[in-house]
C-alpha positions as CSV (number, residue, x, y, z in Angstrom):
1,X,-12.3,20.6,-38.4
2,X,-11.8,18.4,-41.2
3,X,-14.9,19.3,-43.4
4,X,-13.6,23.1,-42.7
5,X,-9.7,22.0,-43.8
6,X,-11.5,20.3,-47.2
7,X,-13.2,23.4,-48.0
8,X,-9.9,25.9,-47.6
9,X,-8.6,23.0,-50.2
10,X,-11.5,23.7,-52.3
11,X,-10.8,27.6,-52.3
12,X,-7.5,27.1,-53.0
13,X,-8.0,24.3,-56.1
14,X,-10.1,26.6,-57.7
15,X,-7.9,30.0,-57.2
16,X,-5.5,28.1,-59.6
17,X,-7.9,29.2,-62.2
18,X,-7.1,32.8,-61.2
19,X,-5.9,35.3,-64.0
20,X,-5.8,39.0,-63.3
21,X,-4.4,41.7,-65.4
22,X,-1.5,42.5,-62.8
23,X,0.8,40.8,-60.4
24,X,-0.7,38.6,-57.3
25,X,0.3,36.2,-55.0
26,X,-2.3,33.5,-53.4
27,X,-1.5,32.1,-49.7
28,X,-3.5,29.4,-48.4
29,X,-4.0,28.9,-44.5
30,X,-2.2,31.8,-43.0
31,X,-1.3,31.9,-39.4
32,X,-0.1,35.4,-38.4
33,X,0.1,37.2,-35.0
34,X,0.4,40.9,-33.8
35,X,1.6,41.2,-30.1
36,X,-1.5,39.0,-28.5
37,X,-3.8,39.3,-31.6
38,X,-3.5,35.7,-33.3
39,X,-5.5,35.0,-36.1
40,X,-5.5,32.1,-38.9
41,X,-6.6,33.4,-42.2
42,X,-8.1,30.9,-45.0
43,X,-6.4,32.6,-48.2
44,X,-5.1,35.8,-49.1
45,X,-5.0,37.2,-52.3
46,X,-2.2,40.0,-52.5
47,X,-2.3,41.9,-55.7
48,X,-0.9,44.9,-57.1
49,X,-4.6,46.8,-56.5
50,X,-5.3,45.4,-53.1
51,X,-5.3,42.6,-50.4
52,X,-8.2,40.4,-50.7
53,X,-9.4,37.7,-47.5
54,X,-11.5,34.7,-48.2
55,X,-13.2,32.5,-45.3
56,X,-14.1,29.6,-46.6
57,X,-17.5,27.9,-44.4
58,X,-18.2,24.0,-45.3
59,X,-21.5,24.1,-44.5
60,X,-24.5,22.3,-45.9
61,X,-28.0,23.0,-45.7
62,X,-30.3,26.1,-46.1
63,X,-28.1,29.4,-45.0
64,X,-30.0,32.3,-43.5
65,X,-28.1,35.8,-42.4
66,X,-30.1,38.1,-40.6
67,X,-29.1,41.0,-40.6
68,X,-31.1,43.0,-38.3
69,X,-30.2,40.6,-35.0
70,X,-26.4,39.5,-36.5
71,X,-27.8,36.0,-36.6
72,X,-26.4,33.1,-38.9
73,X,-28.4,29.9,-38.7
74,X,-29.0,26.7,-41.1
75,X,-32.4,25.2,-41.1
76,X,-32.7,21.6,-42.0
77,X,-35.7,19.0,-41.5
78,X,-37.8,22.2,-39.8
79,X,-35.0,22.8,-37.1
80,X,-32.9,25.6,-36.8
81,X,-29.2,25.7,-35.5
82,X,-27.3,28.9,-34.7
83,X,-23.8,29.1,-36.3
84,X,-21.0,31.5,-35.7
85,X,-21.9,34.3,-38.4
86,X,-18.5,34.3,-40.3
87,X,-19.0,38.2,-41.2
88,X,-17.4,38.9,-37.5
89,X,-14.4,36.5,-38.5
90,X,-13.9,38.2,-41.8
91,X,-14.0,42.0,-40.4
92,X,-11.8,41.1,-37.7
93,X,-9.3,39.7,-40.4
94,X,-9.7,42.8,-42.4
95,X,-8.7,44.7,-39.5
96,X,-6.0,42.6,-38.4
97,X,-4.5,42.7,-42.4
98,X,-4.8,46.5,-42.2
99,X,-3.1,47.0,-39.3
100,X,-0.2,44.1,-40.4
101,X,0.5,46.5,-43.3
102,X,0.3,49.7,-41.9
103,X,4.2,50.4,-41.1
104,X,5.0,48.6,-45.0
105,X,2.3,49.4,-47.3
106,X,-0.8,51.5,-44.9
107,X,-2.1,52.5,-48.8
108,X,-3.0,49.6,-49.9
109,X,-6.9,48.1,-50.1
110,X,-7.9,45.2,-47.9
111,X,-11.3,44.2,-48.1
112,X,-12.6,40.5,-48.7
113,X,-15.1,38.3,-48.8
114,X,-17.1,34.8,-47.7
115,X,-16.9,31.8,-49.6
116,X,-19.2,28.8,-48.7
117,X,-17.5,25.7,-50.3
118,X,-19.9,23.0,-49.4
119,X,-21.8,22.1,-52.8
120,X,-25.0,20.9,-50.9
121,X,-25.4,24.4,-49.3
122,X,-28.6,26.8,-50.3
123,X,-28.2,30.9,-49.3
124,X,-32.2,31.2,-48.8
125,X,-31.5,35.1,-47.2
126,X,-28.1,36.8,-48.0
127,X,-26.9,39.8,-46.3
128,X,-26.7,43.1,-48.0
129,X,-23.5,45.1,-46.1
130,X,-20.5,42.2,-46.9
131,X,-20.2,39.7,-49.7
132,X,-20.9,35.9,-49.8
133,X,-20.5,33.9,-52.5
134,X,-20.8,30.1,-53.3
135,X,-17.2,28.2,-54.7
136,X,-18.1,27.7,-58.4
137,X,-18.7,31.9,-58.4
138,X,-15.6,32.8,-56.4
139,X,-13.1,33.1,-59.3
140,X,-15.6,35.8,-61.1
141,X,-16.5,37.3,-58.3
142,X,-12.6,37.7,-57.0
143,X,-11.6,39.6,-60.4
144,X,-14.6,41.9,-60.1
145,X,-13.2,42.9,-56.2
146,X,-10.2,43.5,-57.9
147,X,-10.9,45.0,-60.9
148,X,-13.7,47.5,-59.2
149,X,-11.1,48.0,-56.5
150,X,-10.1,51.7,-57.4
151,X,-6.7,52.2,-56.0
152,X,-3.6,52.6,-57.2
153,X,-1.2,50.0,-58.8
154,X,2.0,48.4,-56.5
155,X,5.4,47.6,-58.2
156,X,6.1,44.0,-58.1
157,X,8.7,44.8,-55.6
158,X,6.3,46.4,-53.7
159,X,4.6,42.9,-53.5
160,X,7.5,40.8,-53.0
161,X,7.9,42.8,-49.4
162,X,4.6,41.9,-48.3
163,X,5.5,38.8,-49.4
164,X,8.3,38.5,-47.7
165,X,6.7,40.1,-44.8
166,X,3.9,36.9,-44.9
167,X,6.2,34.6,-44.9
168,X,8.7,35.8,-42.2
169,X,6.2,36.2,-39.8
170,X,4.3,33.0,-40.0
171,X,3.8,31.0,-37.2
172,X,2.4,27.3,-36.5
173,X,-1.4,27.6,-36.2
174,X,-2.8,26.5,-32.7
175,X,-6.5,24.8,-33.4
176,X,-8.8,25.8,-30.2
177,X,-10.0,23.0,-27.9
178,X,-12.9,21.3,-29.4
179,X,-15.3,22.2,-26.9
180,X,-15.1,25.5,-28.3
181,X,-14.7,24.7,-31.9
182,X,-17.5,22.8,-31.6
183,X,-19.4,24.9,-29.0
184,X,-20.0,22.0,-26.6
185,X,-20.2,22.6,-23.5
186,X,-17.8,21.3,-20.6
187,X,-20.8,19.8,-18.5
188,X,-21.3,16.8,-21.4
189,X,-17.5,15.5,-21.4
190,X,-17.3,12.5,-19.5
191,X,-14.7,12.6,-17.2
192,X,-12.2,10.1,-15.4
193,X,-8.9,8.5,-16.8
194,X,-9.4,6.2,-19.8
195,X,-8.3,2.5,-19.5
196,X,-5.3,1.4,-21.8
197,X,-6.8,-2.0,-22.0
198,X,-10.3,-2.0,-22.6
199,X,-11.4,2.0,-23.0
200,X,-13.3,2.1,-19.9
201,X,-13.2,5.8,-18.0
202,X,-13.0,6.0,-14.7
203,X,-9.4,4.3,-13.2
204,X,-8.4,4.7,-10.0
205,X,-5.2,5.5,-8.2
206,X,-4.0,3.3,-5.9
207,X,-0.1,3.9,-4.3
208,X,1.5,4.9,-7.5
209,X,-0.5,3.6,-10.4
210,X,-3.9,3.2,-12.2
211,X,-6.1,0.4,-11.7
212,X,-8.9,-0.3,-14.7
213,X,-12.2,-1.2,-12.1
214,X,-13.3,-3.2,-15.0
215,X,-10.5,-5.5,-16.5
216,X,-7.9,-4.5,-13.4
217,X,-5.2,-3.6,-15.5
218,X,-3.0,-1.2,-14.2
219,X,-0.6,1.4,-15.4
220,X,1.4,4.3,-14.2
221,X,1.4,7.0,-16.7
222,X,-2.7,6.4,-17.6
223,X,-3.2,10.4,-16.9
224,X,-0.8,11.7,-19.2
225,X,-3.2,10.6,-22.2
226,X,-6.2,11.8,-20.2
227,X,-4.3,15.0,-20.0
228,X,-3.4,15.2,-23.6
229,X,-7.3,14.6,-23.8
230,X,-7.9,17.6,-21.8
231,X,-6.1,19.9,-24.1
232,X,-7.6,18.7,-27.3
233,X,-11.2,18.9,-25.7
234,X,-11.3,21.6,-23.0
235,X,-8.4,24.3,-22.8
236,X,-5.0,24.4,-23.6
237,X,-3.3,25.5,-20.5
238,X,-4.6,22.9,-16.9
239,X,-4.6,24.1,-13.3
240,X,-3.9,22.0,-10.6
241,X,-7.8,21.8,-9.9
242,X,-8.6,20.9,-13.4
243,X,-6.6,18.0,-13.3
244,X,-7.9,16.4,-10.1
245,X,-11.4,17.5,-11.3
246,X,-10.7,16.0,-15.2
247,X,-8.8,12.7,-13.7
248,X,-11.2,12.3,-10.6
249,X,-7.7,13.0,-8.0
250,X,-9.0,13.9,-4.9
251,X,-5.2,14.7,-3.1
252,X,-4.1,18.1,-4.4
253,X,-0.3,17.1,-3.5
254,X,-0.4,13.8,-5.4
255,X,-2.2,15.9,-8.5
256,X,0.8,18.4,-7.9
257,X,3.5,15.6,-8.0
258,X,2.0,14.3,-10.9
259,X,1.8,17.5,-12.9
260,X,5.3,18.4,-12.3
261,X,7.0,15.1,-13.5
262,X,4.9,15.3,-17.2
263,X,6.8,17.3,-19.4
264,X,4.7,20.3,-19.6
265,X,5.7,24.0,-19.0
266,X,4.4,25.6,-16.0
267,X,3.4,29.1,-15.3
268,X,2.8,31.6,-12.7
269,X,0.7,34.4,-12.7
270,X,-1.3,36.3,-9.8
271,X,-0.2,33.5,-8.0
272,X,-1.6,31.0,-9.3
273,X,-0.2,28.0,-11.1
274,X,-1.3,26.4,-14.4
275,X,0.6,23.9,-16.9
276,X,0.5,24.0,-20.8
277,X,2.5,21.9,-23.3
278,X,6.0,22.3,-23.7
């Protein structure tokens, strides 16, 4: 997440350098949502000819896109990993941005492209249908989009309500749980409730507290960090089952009676019962 947060600093550094022969507004990191649809947008680029969306991807290495399978991979010392291809992410954006203007300004151009922002990266096979470009071309390549754009030209009040549009509907950005972000799968997490003392996984609950089986320290709240844990690594919302699975509970009351006195929000639905943060 970090290297990714570096490289939407990157993209924004350089849009500084920007000039256009209109009016435009840059917005960096932009966290919008449309009854379920969430999405979190690296920069938009509102002008008075269009809306343009930039992903930025921190990612070193050779870059191949093929086309014909919708595969994205980087090769490096003859082995080849599998990345998410980052043309889904930007079309899906495109389509969210369309729709997000439809009922203010449906006539106006969204289209976009991918920046990579790592400086180490090589783009050995490009795609042909969507554009990529490295960070030191984006500025050029930006003021082409918008000068090629071919649509008509917006008052500047017609870009201060999408503005204001942006910013009133803005919401906190919720980062996914690493396991995903990361694609790693659940099986390889370690589980058990992590010793205060001396980091040791795998406490156990005796009456009413934790007891470390390695330095025997014990402490009464040691599953509300191992629950935190969970949310940051696995998913964001924890059933009843998850956290005697997670924190090694076997009693399903005691796992109740613990969930309910954390301060966590809990949910029914179908039924069933799950917990998320407050």
């Amino acid at each position: 997440m970090d290297a990714g947060v570096r490289g939407e600093e990157r993209v924004f550094k350089r849009l500084r350098e920007l000039r256009l022969a209109g009016e435009f507004r840059v917005f960096s990191d932009v966290c919008l949502v449309l009854d379920d649809w969430k999405v979190q947008i690296d920069c938009l680029v509102v002008t008075d000819r269009c809306c343009i969306v930039l992903e930025s991807k921190n990612i070193s290495g050779r870059l191949y896109f093929n086309e014909e399978l919708d595969d994205f991979y980087k090769e490096e010392n003859g082995t080849e990993t599998p990345i998410f291809n980052p043309y889904f992410q930007l079309m899906r954006h495109i389509r969210f941005m369309k729709e997000f203007l439809r009922n203010t300004l449906p006539q106006m151009k969204v289209t976009g492209a991918v920046i990579m922002t790592a400086k180490s990266c090589r783009i050995m096979q490009k795609p042909t249908h969507y554009p990529i470009y490295k960070l030191e071309s984006m500025v050029e390549r930006v003021t082409q989009i918008y000068n090629s754009s071919g649509s008509e030209i917006f008052s500047v009040g017609e870009l201060e309500v999408v503005e204001k549009l942006l910013l009133e509907n803005r919401s906190a950005f919720e980062y996914p749980p690493l396991c995903e972000y990361y694609r790693i799968h659940v099986s390889e997490i370690r589980l058990g409730v992590e010793c205060p003392g001396c980091g040791v996984l795998g406490m156990r609950r005796t009456g009413k507290t934790w007891t470390c089986p390695s330095c025997h320290k014990r402490d009464r709240n040691a599953h509300k960090k191992a629950v935190d844990d969970y949310f940051w690594l696995i998913n964001n919302k924890i059933t009843n089952r998850d956290f005697r699975k997670f924190c090694m509970v076997d009693s399903i009351y005691v796992a109740s009676r613990m969930l309910s006195n954390m301060e966590l929000q809990m949910h029914r639905a179908g039924g069933k019962t799950y917990y998320t943060k407050k």
